[in-house]
N, C-alpha and C positions, 0 to 999 in steps of 0.2 A: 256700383260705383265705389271706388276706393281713394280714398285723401289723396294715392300718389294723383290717380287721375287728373284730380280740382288743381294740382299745381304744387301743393304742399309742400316743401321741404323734408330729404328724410328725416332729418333729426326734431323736427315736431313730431311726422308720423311715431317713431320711436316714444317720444314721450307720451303722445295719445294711446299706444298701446300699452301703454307701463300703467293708464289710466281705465286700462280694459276698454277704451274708446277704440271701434275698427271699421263702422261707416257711418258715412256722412248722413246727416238727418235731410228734408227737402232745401230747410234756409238755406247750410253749409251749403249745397249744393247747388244752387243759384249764386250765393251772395261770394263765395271765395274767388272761384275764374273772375269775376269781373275788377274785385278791389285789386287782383294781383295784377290786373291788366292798368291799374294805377286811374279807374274810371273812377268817378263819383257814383253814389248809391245812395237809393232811396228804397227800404225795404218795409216791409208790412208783414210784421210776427207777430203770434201772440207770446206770452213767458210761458220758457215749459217746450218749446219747442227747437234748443239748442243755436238759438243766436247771437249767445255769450263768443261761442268758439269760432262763427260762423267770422266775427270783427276779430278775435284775438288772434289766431293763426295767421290771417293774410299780415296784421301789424306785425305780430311776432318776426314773421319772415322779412318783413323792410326794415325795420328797426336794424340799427348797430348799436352793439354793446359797446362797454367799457369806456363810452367818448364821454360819458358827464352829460351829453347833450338834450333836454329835453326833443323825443320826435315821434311821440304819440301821448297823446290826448282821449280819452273818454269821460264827458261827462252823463251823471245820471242825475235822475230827480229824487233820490234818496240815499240815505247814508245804508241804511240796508241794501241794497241793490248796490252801491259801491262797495261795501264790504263784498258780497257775495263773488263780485268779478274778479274784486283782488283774489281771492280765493285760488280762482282759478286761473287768473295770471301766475299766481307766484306758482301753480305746480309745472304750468311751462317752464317756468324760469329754473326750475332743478339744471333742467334739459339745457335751454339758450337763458346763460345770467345776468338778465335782464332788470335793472333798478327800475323797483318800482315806487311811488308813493299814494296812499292810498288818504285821499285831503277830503276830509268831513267834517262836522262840526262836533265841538265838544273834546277836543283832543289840541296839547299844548304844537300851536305850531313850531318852535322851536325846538322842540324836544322832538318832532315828530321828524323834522328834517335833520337833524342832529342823529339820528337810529339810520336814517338811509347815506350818513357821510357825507351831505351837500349835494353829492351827484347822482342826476335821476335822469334814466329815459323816455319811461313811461309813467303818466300821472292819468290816475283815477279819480275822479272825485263829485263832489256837489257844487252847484254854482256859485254859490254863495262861499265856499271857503276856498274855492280856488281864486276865486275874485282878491280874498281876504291875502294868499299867496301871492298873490302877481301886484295887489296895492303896496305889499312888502318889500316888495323888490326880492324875496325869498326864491321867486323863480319867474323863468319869459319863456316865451316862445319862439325865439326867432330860428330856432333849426325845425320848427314842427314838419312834419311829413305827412302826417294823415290822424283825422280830428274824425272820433263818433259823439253824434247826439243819442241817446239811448234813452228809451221810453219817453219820446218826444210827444205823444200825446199826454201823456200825465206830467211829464215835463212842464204843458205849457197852461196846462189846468190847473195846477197849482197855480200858477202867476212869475214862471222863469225867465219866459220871454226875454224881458230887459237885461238881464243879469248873462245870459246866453250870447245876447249880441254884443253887448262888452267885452267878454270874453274872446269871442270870433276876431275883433275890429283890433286884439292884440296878437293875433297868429298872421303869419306869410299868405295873402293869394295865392301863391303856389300851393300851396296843400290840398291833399286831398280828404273831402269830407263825406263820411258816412250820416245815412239817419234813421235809424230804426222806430217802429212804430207800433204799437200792438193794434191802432186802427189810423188808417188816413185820414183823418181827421180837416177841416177848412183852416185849423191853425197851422199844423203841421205841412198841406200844401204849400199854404202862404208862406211857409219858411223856408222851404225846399226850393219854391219858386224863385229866392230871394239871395238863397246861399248858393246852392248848388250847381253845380257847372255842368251841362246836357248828363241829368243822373242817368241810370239805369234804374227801373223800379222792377222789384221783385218781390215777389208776393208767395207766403208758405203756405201752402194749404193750412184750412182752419183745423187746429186738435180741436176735437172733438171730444168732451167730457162727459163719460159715459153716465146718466142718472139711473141707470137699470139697478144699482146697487145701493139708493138712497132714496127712504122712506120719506116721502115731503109732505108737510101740513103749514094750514094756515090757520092760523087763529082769529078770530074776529072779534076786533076790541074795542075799546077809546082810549085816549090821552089819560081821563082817571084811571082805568079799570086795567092799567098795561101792566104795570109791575106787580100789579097785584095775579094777573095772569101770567105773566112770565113766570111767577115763585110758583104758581101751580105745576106749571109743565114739566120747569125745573126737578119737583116736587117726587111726580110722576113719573121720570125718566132714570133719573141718578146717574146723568151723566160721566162719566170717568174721566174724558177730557174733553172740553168744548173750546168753540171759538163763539165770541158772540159780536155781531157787526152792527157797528151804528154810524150816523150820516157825517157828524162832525166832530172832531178833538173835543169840543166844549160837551155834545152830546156823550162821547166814550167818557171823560174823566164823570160828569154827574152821574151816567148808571154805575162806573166803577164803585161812588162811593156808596152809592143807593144798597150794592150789593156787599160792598165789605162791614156798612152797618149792622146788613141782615144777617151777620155771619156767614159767608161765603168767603171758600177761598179762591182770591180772584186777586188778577192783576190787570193793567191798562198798557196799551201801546199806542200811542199817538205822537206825533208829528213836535207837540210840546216838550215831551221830555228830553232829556240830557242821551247823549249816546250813551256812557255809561250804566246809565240807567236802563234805557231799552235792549243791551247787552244780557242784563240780570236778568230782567226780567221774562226775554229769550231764552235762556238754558232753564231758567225758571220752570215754564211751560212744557221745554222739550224735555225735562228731566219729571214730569209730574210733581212735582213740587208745588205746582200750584194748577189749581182743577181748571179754571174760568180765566180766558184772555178775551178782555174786551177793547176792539181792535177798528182802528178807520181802515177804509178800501186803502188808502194811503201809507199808512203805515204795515198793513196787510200784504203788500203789495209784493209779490217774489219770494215771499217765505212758503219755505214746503216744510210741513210738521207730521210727522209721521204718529200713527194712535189716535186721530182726532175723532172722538166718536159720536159727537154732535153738532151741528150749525145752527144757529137760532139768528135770524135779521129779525135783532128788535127795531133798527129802521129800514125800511124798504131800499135798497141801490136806484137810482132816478137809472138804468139802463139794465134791459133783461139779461144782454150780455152779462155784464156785473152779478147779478146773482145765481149766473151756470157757473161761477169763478169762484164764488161764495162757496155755495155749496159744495164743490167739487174739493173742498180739505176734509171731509173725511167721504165714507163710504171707497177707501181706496186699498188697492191689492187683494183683491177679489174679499175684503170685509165688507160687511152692510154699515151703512150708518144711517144718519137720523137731521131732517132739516127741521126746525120750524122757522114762521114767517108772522109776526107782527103786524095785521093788516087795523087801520085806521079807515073811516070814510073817507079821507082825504088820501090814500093807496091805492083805491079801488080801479084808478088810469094803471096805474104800473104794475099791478096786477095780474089785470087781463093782455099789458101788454106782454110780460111776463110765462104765460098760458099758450098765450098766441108764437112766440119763440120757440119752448121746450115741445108745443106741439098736446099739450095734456092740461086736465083739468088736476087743481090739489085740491083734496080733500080741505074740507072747513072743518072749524071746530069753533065751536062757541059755549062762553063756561056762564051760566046763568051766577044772578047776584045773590 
């Protein structure tokens, strides 16, 4: 199957192959024929499986340029994942020159709108500073054309919900609205049921992350005895770059500091900081600059780091999915890597549910006092 097939315009095909892009992944190949048939959609991806392009292409192609007009819309549940799609909106845009604005938090909106000249067609953003846009009278919607929810289940886990349907109740009826999913979730129904107009649902087959290339262990521990075993493993490994995952913002900044007293060099990413801040501290990690990023699934979320050569969940993910996700940042391009897991008596459910998922037992390990 080739992009002309899906419907595509030559002059995106052109720019996907100036991107070395030349077929379509399974989403694109579901999710494009039906947005260009101007249907509603309801899709079910995981990230990592090319449904950035699968929304960007059919928009790209309805979209006109050069009118000033806002007439596409995607919002995400993270300013990371909004950067990353600007990304690759703007490398279409070489091709069809397409205004984009890219509205997250942390960035002067007047200065922000003032670099795209006023006039935007297509806007990217979080819900929260697009809300903050459109309270401004900065921008409206009334030409919209077609609206994506993206990562609508962690969309609405976070707590977007409200801020989502504000947003919708300022766009045209007429539009058409996309919603992508990395699982169906009873929230994500219930909003689909609510918003969307007889959708289409399409579903990509599940990627599959291969663990044949990562050494997994679990530790067995308690609440006192944790960091004191964490610095062992630490100890024992010398890692070169690690990612370490814990449950909540408030848990990632206390082991951040836990570990920057112990002399480690380490930094934090979480949902609290400043976008600037989580910029640095981004190239930071990517540049080895700093060994240790301690990270929420949340702020985690969509980044792909290349070199990662350890995973440590010093708290448990409450979903096994979630921890083949974890894991799966390093041991990649046919290198080996290396998991550990932080097991508490109060773990020992998520565990086994954990075991029962990937299909294998991990090896324990337990460090006497």
């Amino acid at each position: 199957m080739s992009f002309y097939k899906l419907g595509v315009a030559a002059e995106l095909v052109y720019a996907l192959e100036t991107l070395e892009i030349h077929t379509p992944t399974p989403i694109q190949s579901l999710s494009i024929p039906v947005v260009l048939k101007g249907k509603d959609l309801l899709g079910e991806a995981q990230t990592g499986t090319g449904k950035t392009l699968a929304f960007l292409l059919p928009m790209f192609q309805q979209i006109e340029p050069d009118t000033g007009k806002i007439q596409g819309l995607i919002i995400t549940p993270t300013r990371e994942l909004a950067i990353q799609i600007s990304k690759v909106a703007k490398q279409l845009a070489h091709i069809k020159p397409l205004k984009i604005l890219t509205a997250y938090g942390g960035q002067d909106v007047i200065a922000q709108l003032h670099k795209v000249g006023g006039e935007v067609e297509l806007v990217i953003g979080t819900p929260g500073r697009i809300l903050d846009y459109l309270r401004r009278g900065a921008i409206q919607f009334d030409d919209l054309k077609i609206l994506v929810v993206d990562e609508a289940d962690q969309m609405f886990h976070i707590g977007f919900r409200k801020e989502v349907d504000e947003i919708l109740e300022q766009t045209p009826s007429s539009r058409q609205t996309l919603c992508y999913s990395a699982t169906l979730s009873h929230a994500v129904d219930t909003f689909a049921d609510k918003v969307l107009k007889d959708p289409v649902t399409v579903k990509a087959p599940r990627k599959q992350i291969t663990l044949e290339t990562i050494d997994q262990y679990v530790v067995i521990t308690s609440n006192r005895k944790k960091f004191a075993d964490f610095q062992r493993v630490l100890k024992q490994n010398y890692p070169e770059k690690a990612m370490v995952f814990t449950r909540s913002r408030m848990g990632a900044q206390a082991l951040y500091e836990e570990m920057l007293a112990a002399g480690y060099s380490v930094e934090t990413l979480h949902g609290a900081l400043t976008q600037a801040k989580r910029e640095v501290v981004m190239q930071q990690f990517r540049d080895g600059v700093v060994q240790y990023l301690v990270a929420t699934d949340v702020a985690a979320r969509g980044l792909d780091i290349d070199g990662v050569t350890h995973v440590f969940n010093y708290n448990m993910p409450d979903d096994a999915e979630n921890y083949v996700h974890r894991i799966g940042r390093t041991g990649r391009a046919g290198l080996y890597g290396v998991a550990y897991s932080f097991i508490t008596q109060k773990d020992l459910n998520r565990l086994d549910a954990i075991e029962e998922f990937i299909n294998m037992k991990i090896k324990r390990i337990q460090f006497s006092d």
